[in-house]
C-alpha positions, 0 to 999 in steps of 0.5 A, a space after each residue: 523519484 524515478 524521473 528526478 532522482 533516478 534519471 528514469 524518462 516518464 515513459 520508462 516511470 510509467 513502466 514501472 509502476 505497471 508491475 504494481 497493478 499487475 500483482 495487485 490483479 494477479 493476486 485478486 485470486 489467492 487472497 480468498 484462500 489466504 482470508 479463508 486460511 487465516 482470517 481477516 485479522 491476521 491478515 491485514 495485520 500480516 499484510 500491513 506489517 509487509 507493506 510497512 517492510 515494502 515502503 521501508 525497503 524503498 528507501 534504500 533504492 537509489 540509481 545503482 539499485 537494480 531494475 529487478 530489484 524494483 520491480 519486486 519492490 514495488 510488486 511487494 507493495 502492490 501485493 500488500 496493498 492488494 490484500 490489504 484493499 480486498 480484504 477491508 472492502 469485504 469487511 466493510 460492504 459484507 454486512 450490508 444488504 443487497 439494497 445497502 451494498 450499492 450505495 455502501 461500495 460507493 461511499 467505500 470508493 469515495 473515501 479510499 480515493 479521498 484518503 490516497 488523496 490525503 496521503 499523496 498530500 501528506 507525503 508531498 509535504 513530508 518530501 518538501 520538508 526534508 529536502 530543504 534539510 540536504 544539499 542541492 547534490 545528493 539532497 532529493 534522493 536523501 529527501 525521498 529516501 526519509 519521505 518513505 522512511 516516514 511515510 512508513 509510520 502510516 503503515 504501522 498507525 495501520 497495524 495499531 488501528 487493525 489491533 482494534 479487530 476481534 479476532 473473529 471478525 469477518 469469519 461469516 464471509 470466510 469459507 470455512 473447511 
């Protein structure tokens, strides 16, 4: 989007994805506290219901948007998708034992890189299909601007699946005061 819409160089693209992992690093510290503060439920419910907000928000950013405005809208995201990562890794290896967890991390790895395999995939064929529904002109902006207005849904297909939790789930790895 930034290069073909926005007429960004690949130089100045690759910039801005940088803020993406640097809150995503950067908040590897907090997220502790706001599992232990407010538990795993209510978290990634929390936190998905932000990052749908995040990918929704992108979807009004076109050539006049500003570079500060980016830029917090992709930390957003990378917030969201920090503690969102954080805190299924620790539900899903946390039970396992010291000789389990090694072959479980990896196994957690394989399918998270699978699954933004399948999203980048999804959201390629999504973006394909609305661009063939606008004009040559504005048509590519329009076509990324609906991609993330239905990439979105995905977010929200999160939430319901984490509705599924209980709510004391994962409170054995928090700290409790």
């Amino acid at each position: 989007m930034f290069q073909l819409s926005f007429g960004y160089s690949a130089e100045m693209s690759g910039w801005l994805l940088a803020p993406i992992a640097l809150i995503s690093v950067m908040l590897k510290i907090l997220i502790g506290r706001i599992l232990n503060r407010w538990g795993y439920k209510t978290t990634l419910i929390s936190s998905a219901l932000l990052m749908a907000g995040s990918v929704i928000s992108m979807a009004w950013l076109d050539k006049q948007s500003s570079l500060t405005w980016i830029i917090c809208n992709l930390m957003w995201y990378g917030a969201c998708m920090s503690i969102i990562f954080t805190s299924i890794n620790t539900l899903v290896v946390g039970d396992l034992s010291k000789q389990q967890s090694g072959t479980g991390s990896t196994v957690l790895s394989i399918v998270q890189q699978v699954g933004i395999g399948f999203g980048i995939a999804v959201s390629s064929i999504i973006l394909n299909l609305y661009r063939h529904f606008f004009s040559a002109n504005d048509g590519l902006q329009q076509a990324f601007s609906y991609t993330f207005l239905t990439s979105s849904l995905f977010a929200i297909a999160l939430v319901w699946s984490l509705m599924k939790l209980h709510k004391n789930d994962g409170d054995h790895l928090r700290k409790m005061p």
